[in-house]
N, C-alpha and C positions, 0 to 999 in steps of 0.2 A: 504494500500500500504506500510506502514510504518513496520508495521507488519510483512509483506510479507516479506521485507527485514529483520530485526530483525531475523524472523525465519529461512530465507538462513542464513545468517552468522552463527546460534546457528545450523544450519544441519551440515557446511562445519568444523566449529568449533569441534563437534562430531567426526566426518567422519578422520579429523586429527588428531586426540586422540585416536581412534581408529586403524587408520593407524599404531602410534606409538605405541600403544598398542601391534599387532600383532609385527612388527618388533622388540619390544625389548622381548618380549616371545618369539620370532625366535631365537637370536640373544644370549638371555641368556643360554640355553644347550650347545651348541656350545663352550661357552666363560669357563663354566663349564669344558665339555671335555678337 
């Protein structure tokens, strides 16, 4: 169960690194332009 949890947070943890991942690869051509 402990685990279980651990591993959600280390998913959503991911998941928002990723998020900002794409968004600043969005974000940086633009800023270029």
């Amino acid at each position: 169960m402990v685990s279980l949890l651990l591993w959600q947070r280390k998913a959503s943890a991911f998941g928002i690194s990723r998020i900002l991942q794409v968004l600043v690869l969005a974000y940086i051509p633009r800023s270029i332009l």
